[in-house]
C-alpha positions as CSV (number, residue, x, y, z in Angstrom):
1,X,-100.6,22.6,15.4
2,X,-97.6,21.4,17.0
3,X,-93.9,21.0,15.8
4,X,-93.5,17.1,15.6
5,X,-90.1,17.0,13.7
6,X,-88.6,15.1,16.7
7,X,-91.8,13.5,17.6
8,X,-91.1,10.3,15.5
9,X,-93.5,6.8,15.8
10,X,-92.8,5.6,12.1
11,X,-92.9,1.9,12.4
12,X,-95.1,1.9,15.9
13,X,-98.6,0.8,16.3
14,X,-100.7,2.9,18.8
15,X,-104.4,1.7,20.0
16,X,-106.6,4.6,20.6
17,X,-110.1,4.1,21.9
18,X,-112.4,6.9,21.5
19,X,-110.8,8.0,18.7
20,X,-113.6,9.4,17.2
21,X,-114.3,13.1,19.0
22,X,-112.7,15.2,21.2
23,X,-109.7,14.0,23.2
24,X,-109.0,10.6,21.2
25,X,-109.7,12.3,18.2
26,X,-106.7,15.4,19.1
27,X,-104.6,12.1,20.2
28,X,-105.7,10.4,16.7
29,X,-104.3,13.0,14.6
30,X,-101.2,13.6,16.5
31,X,-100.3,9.9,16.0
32,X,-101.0,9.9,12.2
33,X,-99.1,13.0,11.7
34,X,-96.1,11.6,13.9
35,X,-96.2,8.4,11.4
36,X,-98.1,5.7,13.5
37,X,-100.1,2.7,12.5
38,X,-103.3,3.1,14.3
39,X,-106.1,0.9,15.6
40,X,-109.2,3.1,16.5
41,X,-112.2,2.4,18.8
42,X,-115.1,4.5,17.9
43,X,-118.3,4.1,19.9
44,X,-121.7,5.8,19.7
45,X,-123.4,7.6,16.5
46,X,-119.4,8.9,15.0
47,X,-118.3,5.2,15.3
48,X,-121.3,4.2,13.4
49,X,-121.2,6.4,10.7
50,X,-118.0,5.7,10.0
51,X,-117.8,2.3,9.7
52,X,-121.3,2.4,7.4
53,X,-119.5,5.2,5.1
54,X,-116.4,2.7,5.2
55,X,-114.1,5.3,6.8
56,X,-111.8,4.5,9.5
């Protein structure tokens, strides 16, 4: 989507709440593809599913 080659966050941790739809979730991806260690919030039915399917 976006060119992240000098977008770099290897060895940062980034806390992202609402992580699981819209917004957090655009935010989410940009971090993992940028190298970050993430903590994610979910909330609602997404948040749920997940963490009964085990998936962050």
């Amino acid at each position: 989507m976006f060119d992240l080659s000098r977008f770099s966050l290897q060895g940062k941790m980034t806390i992202i709440t609402g992580g699981g739809r819209g917004i957090g979730k655009g935010i989410a991806e940009g971090c993992a593809d940028a190298g970050a260690t993430m903590v994610m919030t979910l909330s609602g039915a997404a948040g749920k599913a997940r963490h009964q399917h085990g998936r962050p």
